[in-house]
C-alpha positions as CSV (number, residue, x, y, z in Angstrom):
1,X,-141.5,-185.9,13.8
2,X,-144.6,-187.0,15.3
3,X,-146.6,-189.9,13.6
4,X,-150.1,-191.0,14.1
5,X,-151.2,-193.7,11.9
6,X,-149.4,-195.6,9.3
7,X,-150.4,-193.1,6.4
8,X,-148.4,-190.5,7.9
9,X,-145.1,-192.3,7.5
10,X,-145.1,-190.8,3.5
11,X,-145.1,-186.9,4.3
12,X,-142.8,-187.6,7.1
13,X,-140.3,-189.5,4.5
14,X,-140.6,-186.9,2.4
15,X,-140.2,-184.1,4.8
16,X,-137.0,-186.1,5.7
17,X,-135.4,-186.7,2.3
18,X,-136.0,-182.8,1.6
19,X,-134.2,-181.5,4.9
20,X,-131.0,-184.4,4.4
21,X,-130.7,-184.8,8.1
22,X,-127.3,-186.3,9.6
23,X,-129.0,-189.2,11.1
24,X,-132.4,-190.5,11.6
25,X,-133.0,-192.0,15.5
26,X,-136.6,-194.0,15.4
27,X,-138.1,-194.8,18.8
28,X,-139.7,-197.7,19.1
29,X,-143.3,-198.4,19.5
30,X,-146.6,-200.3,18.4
31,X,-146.8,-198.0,15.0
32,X,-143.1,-198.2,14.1
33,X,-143.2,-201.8,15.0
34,X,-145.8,-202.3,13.0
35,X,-143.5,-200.5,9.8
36,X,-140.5,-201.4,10.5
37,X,-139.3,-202.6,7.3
38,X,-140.5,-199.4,5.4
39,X,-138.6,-197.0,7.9
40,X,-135.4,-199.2,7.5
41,X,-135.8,-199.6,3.8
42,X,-136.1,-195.8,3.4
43,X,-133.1,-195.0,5.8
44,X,-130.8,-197.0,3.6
45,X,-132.6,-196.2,0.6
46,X,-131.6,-192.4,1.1
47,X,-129.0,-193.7,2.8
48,X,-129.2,-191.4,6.3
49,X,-127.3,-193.2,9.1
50,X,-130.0,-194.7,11.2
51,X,-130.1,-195.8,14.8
52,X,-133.4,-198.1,16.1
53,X,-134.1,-199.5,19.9
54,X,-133.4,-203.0,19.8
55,X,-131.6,-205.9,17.8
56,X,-134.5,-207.0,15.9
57,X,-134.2,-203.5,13.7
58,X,-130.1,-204.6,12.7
59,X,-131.4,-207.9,11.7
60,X,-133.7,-206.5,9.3
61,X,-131.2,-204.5,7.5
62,X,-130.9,-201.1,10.1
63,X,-127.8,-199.8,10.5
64,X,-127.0,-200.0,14.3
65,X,-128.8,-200.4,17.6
66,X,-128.2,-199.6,21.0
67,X,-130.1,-202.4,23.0
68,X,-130.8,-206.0,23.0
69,X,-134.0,-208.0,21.2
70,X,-137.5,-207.8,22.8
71,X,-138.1,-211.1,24.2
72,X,-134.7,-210.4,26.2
73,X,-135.6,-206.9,27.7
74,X,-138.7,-209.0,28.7
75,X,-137.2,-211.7,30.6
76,X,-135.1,-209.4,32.1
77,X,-137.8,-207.1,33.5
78,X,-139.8,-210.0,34.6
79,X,-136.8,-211.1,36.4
80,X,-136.7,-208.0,38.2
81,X,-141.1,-208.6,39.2
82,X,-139.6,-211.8,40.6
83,X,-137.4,-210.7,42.5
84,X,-139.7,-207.9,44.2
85,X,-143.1,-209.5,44.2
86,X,-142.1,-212.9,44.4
87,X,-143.2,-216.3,42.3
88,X,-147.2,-216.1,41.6
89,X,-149.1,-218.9,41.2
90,X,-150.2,-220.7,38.2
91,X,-153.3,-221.5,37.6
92,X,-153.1,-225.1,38.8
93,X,-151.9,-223.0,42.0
94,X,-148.0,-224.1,42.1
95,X,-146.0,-221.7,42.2
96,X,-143.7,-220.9,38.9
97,X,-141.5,-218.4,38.5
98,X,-143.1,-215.5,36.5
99,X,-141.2,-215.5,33.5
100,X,-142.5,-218.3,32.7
101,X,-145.8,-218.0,33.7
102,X,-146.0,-214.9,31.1
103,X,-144.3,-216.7,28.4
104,X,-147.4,-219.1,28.4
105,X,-151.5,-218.8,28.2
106,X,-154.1,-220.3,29.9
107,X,-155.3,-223.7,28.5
108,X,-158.7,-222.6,28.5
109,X,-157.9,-219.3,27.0
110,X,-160.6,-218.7,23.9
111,X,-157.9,-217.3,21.7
């Protein structure tokens, strides 16, 4: 089911709970980040099997998951810019290695 906004996550619930699927699979993304705990609260509500991207989905109640948590799948792929574009500078102009470098924000940052 395709989802736009957060208001269409009721039709799509209900459009669920009417067909009884064997499983629900969510793909993760800003809008079912952003409702995670209602898509997890109706999968075990109407209790439907349910699989979710990443570790962060089990720990809130999901059923299973087939990858690691965010922050992880970050480091990881940062690793991997390392390793093919090399350290960047800061902005003192040292060189760090960027995973840390993204973990951080400027000081003078307005935010």
């Amino acid at each position: 089911m395709t989802m736009m906004t957060s208001n269409d996550f009721e039709g799509a619930f209900a459009r669920i709970a009417q067909q009884r699927p064997d499983f629900i699979y969510v793909l993760q993304d800003a809008l079912t980040l952003q409702n995670r705990r209602r898509i997890i609260d109706f999968a075990n509500l109407n209790r439907l099997p349910s699989m979710f991207v990443g570790k962060e989905w089990v720990e809130e109640g999901g059923l299973m998951c087939y990858g690691d948590r965010l922050p992880e799948r970050y480091r990881r792929a940062v690793s991997y810019v390392d390793k093919i574009l090399g350290p960047f500078p800061d902005f003192t102009g040292k060189k760090v290695a960027m995973g840390r470098a993204a973990m951080t924000s400027h000081p003078s940052a307005d935010y």
